[in-house]
C-alpha positions as CSV (number, residue, x, y, z in Angstrom):
1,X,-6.4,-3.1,-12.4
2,X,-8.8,-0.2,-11.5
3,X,-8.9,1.2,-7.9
4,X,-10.3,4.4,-8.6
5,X,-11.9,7.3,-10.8
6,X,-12.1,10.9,-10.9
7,X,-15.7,12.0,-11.6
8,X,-18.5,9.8,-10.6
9,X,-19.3,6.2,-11.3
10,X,-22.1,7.9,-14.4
11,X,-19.5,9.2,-16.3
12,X,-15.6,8.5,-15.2
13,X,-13.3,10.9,-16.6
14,X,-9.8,9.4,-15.5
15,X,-8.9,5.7,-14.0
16,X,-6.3,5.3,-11.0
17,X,-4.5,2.1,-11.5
18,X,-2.8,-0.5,-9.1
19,X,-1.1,-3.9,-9.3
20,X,-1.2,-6.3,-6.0
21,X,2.3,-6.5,-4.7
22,X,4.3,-10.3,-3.8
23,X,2.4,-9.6,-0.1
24,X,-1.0,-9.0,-1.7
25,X,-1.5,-5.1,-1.0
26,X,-3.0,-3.3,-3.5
27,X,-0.4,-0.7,-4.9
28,X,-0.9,2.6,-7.1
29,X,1.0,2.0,-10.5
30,X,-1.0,5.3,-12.5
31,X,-3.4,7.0,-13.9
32,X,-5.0,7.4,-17.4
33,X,-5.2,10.2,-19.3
34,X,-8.9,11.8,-20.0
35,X,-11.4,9.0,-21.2
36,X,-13.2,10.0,-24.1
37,X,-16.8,10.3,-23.6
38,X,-17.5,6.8,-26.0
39,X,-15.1,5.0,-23.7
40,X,-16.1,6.3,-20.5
41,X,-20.1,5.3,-21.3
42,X,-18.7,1.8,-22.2
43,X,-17.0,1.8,-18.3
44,X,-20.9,2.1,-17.0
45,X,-21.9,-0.1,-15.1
46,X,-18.6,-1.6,-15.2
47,X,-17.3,-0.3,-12.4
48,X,-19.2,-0.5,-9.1
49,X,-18.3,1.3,-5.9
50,X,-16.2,0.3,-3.4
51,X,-17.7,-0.9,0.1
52,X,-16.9,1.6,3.3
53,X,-14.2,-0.3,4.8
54,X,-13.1,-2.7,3.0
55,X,-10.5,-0.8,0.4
56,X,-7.1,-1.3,0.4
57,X,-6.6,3.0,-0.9
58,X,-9.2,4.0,1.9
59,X,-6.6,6.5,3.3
60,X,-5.0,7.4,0.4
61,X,-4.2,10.4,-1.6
62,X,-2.9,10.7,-5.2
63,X,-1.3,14.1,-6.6
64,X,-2.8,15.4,-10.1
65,X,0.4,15.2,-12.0
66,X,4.3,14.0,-11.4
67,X,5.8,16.0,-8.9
68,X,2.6,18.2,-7.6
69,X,1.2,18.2,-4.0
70,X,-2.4,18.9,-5.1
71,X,-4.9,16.1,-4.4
72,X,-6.5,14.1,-6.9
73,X,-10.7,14.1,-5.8
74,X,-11.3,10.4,-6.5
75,X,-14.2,7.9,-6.1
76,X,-13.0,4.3,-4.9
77,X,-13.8,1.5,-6.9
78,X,-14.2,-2.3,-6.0
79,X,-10.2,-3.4,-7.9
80,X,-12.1,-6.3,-9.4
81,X,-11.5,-5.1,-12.9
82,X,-8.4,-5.2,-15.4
83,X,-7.6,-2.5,-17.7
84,X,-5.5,-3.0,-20.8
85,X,-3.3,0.3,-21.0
86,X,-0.5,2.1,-23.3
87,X,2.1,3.1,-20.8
88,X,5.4,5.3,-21.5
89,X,8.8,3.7,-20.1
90,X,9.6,6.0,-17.7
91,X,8.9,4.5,-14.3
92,X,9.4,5.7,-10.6
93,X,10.2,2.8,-8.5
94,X,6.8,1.0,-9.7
95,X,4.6,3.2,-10.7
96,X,4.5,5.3,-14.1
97,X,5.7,8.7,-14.4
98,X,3.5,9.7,-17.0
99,X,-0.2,9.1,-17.5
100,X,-1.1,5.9,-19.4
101,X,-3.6,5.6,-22.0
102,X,-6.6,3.1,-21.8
103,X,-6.9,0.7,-24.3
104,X,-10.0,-1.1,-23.1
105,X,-11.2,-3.0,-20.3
106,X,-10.1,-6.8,-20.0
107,X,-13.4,-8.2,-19.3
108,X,-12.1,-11.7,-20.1
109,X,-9.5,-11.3,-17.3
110,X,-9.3,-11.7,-13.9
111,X,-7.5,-9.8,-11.6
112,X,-5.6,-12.9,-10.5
113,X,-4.1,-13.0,-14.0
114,X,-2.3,-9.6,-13.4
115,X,1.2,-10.8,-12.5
116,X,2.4,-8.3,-9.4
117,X,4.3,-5.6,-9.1
């Protein structure tokens, strides 16, 4: 599901995935690649902000790539939508080394249906 975005809500550039966990925590799982501008217009007004206080990645920080300390400048988003990716194999405890690619937005999905990580 999506927890986050680089750029702004207008015109995302990148998502920052996450699955719940078996204790219901939201956890990081990846990011996308660059959306393409026709994809990223079709994420307005998909994607709404999150409330001050009430998100599970409040406090957290994501690198920009594998490996790097560099922070990630990302706008949190309300993890109410699913995203259909095309991920690599490689995988680091949970979470995928390498940037997945979106697909398209699972509007007719909940993110109950997600099974956890």
């Amino acid at each position: 599901m999506v927890g986050a975005i680089t750029s702004t809500l207008s015109r995302p550039r990148m998502l920052v995935l996450g699955r719940f966990d078996g204790e219901g925590r939201l956890r990081y799982v990846g990011k996308t690649t660059q959306i393409s501008t026709p994809a990223s217009q079709q994420l307005v007004g998909q994607l709404t902000a999150a409330s001050i206080g009430t998100h599970p990645w409040e406090y957290a920080r994501f690198s920009t790539a594998w490996g790097n300390r560099d922070v990630l400048g990302t706008t949190l988003v309300a993890p109410d939508r699913v995203a259909e990716v095309s991920v690599d194999t490689a995988k680091d405890r949970s979470a995928w080394r390498h940037p997945v690619r979106l697909v398209r937005l699972r509007l007719d999905m909940s993110v109950a249906d997600v099974p956890t990580a």
